[in-house]
SEDORO-899065 format. One line per 5 residues: number of its first residue (from 0); their letters; for each residue x, y, z of N, C-alpha, C. Coordinates in pm, 1 decimal. Atoms other than C-alpha are relative to their C-alpha. Example, Ala and Ser with C-alpha at 12.3 -4.5 7.8 and 13.67 -1.06 7.14 Angstrom:
0	AS	89.0 -119.0 0.0 1230.0 -450.0 780.0 90.0 120.0 0.0  -82.0 -119.0 -6.0 1367.0 -106.0 714.0 -77.0 109.0 73.0
END
This chain:
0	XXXXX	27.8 -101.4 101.0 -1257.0 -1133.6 939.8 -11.8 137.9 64.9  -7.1 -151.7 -76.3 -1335.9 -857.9 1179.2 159.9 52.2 53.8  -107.8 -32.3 -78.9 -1001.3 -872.4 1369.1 57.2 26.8 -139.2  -129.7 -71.7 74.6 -821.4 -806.5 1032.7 -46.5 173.6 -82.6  46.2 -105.3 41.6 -1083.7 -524.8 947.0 40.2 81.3 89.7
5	XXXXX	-62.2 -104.2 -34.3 -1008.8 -362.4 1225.4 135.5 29.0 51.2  -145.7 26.1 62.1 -630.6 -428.9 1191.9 16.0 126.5 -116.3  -51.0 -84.7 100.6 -656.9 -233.3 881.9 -85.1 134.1 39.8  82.6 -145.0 -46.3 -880.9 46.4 1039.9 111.1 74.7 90.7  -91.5 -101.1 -106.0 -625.3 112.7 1300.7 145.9 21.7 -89.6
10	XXXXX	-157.4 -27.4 119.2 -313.2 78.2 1029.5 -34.1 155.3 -28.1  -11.8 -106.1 81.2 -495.0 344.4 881.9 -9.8 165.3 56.9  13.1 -122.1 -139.9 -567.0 582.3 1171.5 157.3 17.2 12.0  -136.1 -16.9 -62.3 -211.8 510.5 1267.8 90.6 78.3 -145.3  -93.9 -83.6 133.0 -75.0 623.8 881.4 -57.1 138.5 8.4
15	XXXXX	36.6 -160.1 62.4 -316.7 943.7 881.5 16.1 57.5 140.8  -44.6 -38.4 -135.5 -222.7 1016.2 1235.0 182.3 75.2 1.9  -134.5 -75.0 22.4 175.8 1023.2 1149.5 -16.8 82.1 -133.9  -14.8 -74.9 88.4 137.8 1161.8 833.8 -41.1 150.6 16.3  50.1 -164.9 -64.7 -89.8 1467.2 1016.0 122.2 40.3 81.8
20	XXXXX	-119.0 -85.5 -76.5 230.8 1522.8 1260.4 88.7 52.7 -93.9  -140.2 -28.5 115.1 511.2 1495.2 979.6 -84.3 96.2 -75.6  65.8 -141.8 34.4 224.5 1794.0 788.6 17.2 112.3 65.1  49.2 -148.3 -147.7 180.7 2008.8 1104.7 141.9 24.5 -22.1  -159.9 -73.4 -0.4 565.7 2004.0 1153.8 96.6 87.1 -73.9
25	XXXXX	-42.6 -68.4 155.4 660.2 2086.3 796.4 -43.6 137.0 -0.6  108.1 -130.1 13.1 403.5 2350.5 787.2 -30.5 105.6 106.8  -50.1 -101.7 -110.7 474.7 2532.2 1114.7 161.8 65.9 -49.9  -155.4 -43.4 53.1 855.1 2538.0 1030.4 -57.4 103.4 -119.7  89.7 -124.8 92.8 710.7 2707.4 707.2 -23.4 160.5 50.6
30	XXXXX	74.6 -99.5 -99.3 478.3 2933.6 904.3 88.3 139.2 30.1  -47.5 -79.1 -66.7 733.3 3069.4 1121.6 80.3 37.8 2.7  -141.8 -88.8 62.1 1031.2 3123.2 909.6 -50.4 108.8 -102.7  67.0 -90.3 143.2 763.4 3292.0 612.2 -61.3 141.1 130.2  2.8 -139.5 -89.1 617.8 3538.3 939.2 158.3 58.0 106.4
35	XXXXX	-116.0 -74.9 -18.8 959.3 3582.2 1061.8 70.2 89.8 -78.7  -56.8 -74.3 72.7 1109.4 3703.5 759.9 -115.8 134.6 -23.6  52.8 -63.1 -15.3 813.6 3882.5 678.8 -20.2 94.8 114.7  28.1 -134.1 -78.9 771.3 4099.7 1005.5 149.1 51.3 15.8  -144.8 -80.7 25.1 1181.0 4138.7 1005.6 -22.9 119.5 -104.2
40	XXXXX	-27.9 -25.5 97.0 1136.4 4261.7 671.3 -83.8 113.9 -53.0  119.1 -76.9 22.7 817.5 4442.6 666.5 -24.3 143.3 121.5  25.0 -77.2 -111.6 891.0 4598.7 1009.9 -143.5 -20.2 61.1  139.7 71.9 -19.9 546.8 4445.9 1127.2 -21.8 -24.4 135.9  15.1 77.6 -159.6 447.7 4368.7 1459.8 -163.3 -85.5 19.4
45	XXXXX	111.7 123.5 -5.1 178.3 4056.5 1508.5 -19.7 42.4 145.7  45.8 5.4 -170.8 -34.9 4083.7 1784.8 -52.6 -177.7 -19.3  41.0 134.9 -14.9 -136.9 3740.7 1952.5 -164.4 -55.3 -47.4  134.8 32.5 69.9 -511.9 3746.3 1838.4 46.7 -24.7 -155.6  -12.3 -9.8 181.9 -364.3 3772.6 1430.1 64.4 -147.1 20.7
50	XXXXX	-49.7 98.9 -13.0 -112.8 3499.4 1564.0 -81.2 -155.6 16.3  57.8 117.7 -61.0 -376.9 3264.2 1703.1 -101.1 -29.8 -149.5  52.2 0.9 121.7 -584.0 3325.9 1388.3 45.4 -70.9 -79.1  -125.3 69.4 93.1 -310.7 3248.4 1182.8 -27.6 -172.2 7.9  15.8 131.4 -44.8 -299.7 2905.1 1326.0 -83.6 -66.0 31.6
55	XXXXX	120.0 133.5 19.6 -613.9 2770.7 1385.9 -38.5 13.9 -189.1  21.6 21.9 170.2 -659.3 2861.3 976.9 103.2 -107.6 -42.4  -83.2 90.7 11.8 -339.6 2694.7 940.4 -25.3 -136.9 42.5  43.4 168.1 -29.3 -444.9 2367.3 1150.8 -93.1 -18.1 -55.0  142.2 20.7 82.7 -766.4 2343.4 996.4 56.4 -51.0 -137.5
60	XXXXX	-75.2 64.1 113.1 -569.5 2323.1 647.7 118.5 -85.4 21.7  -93.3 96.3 -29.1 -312.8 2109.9 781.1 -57.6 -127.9 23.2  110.2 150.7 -9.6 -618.0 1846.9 875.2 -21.5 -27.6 -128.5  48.6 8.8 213.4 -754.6 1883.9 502.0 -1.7 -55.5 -36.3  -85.2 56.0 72.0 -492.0 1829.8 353.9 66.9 -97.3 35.8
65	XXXXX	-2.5 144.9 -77.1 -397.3 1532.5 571.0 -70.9 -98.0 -44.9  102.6 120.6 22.0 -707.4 1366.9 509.9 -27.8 -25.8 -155.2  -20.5 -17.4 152.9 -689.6 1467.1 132.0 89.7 -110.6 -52.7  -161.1 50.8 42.9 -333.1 1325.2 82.6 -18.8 -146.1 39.7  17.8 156.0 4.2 -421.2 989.3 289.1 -118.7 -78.7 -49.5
70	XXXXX	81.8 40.9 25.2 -725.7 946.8 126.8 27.4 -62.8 -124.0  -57.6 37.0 109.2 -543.1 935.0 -207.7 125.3 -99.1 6.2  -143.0 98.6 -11.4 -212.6 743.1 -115.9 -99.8 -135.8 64.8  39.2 105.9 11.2 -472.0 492.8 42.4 -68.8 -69.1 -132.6  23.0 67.4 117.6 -633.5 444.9 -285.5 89.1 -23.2 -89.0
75	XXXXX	-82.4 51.5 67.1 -312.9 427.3 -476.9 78.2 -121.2 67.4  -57.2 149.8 -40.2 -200.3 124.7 -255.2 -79.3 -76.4 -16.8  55.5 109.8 33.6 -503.8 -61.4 -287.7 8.1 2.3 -194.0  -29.3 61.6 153.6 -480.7 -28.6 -694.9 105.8 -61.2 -91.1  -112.2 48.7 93.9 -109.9 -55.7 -757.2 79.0 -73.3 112.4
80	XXXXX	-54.4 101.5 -87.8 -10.6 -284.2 -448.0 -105.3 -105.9 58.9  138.9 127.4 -46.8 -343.4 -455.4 -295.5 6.4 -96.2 -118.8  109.9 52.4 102.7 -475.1 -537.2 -626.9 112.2 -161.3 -17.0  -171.7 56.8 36.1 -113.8 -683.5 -740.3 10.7 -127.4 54.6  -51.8 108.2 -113.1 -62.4 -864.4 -413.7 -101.8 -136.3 -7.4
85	XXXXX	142.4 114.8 -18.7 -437.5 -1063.1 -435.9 21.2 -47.4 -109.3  -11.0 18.0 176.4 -369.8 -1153.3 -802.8 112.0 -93.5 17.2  -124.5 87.0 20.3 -21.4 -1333.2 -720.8 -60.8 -95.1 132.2  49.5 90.1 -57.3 -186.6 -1467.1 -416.6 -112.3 -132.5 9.3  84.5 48.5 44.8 -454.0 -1613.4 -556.9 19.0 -83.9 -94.9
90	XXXXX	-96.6 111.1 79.9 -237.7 -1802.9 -798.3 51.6 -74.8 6.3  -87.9 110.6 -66.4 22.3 -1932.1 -560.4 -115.5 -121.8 37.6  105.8 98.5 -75.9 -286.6 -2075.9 -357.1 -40.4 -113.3 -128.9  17.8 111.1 124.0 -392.1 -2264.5 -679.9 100.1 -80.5 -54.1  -102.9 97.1 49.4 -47.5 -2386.7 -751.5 29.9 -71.7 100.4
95	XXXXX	-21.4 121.9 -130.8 -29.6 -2543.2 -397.8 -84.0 -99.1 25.2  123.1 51.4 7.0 -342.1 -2659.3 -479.0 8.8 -142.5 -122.7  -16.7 65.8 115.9 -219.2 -2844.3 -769.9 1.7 -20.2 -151.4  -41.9 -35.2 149.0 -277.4 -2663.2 -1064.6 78.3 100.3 -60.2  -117.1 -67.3 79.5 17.1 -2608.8 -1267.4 -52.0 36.8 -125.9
100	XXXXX	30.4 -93.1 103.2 -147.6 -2442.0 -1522.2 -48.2 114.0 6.9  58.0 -167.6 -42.6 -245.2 -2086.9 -1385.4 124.4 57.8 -59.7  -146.1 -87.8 39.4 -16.4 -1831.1 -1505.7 -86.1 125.4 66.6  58.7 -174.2 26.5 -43.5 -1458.1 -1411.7 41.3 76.4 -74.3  1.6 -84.1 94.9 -81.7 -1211.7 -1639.5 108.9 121.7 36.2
105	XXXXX	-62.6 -118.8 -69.1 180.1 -920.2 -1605.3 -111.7 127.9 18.8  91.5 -159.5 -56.7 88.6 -587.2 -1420.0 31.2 81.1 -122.1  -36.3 -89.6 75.4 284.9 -354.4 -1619.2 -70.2 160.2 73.9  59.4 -124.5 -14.2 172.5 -55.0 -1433.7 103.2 163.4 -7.7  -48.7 -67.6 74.9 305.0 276.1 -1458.7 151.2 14.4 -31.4
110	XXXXX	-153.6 70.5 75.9 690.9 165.6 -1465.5 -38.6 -89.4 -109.0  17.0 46.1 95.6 711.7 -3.0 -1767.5 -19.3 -196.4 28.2  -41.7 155.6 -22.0 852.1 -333.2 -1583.2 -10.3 13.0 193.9  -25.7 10.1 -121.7 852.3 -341.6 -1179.7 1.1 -66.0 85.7  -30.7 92.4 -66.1 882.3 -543.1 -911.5 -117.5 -101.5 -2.8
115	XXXXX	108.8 175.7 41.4 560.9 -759.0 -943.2 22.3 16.9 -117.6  33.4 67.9 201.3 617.2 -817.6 -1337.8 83.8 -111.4 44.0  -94.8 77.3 -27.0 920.9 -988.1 -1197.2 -31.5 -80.3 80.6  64.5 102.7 -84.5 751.6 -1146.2 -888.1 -62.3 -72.6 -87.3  92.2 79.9 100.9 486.3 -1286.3 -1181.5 105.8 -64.5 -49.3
120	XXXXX	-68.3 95.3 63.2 784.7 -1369.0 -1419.7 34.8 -131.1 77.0  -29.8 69.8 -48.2 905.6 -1567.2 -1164.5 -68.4 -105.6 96.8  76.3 50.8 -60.5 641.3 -1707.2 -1012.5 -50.0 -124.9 -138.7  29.5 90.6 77.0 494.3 -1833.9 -1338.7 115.8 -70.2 -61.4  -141.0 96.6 36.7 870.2 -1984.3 -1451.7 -12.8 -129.5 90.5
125	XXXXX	-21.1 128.2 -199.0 840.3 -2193.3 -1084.4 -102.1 -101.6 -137.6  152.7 96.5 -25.4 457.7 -2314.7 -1203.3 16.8 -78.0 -158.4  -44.6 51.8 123.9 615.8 -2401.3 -1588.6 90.7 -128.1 16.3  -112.6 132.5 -56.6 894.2 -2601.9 -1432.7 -46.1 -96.0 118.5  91.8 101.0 -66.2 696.2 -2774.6 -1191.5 -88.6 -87.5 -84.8
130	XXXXX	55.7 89.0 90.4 467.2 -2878.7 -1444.8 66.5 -92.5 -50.4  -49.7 103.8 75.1 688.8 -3018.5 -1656.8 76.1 -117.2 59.7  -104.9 123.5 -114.1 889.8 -3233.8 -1352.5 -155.3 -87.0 64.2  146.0 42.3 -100.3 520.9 -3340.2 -1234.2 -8.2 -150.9 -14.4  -5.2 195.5 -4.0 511.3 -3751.7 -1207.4 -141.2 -37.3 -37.7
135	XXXXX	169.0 83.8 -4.3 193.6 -3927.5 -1327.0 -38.6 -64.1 171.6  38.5 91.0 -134.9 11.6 -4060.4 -992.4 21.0 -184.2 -52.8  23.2 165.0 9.9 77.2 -4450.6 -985.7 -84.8 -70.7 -23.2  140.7 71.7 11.7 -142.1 -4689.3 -1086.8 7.3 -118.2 40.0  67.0 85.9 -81.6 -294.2 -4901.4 -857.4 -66.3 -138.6 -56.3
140	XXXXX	64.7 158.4 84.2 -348.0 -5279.2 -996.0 -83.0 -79.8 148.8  71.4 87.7 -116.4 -613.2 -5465.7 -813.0 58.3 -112.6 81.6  -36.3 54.6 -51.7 -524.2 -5693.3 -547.1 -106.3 -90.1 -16.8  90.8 90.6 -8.3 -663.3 -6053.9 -547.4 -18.9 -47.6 183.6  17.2 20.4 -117.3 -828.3 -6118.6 -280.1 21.1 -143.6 86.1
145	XX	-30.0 162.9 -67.7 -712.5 -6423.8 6.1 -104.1 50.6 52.4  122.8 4.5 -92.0 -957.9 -6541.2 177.0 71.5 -170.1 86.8
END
């Protein structure tokens, strides 16, 4: 239980880690084509104190909004993929288990139809047609006993 907690601690370091580079990068490029044109354009000259300014304001909002952005994309995977995933898993396990009567309910989330409605359709079709092929267990007539 721990090793998969912190499995998902370092997943998540490791997503808000690239997602902070692929920000910074975006947002420099930005930066330094919006003060290029601008001091071309303005005739302007930046000294390196305005420059350095510039950029630690800039990294500072480039963290932010990093931690902003993966704070929210992690909660939209646990509601419209976690949730999803434990819900069909938690089903199969019961149909390996032996009962062919679970169904899952469709998601329907904000596509109308998407790929788990279809994982479900097809999951509960399996656990319909299994049922109905299912064999009575045999019945066992007493043996007389030799002696």
């Amino acid at each position: 239980m721990i090793e998969g907690r912190n499995r998902q601690i370092l997943f998540s370091l490791r997503r808000y880690f690239t997602f902070f580079v692929v920000m910074s990068f975006v947002v420099t490029c930005c930066m330094l084509t919006f003060l290029s044109l601008m001091t071309r354009s303005m005739q302007l000259e930046l000294t390196k104190e305005q420059i350095h300014g510039a950029a630690v304001l800039t990294f500072g909002n480039v963290m932010l909004l990093t931690l902003i952005f993966t704070i929210v994309d992690g909660l939209r995977r646990k509601f419209m993929v976690e949730r999803p995933v434990r819900r069909i898993i938690s089903v199969a396990e019961k149909i390996m288990k032996g009962n062919l009567s679970v169904r899952i309910q469709p998601i329907h989330s904000i596509d109308s139809y998407d790929g788990f409605d279809i994982i479900i359709g097809y999951i509960n079709r399996m656990a319909e047609e299994l049922s109905g092929i299912e064999t009575p267990a045999p019945i066992l007539l007493p043996t007389s006993p030799t002696s």
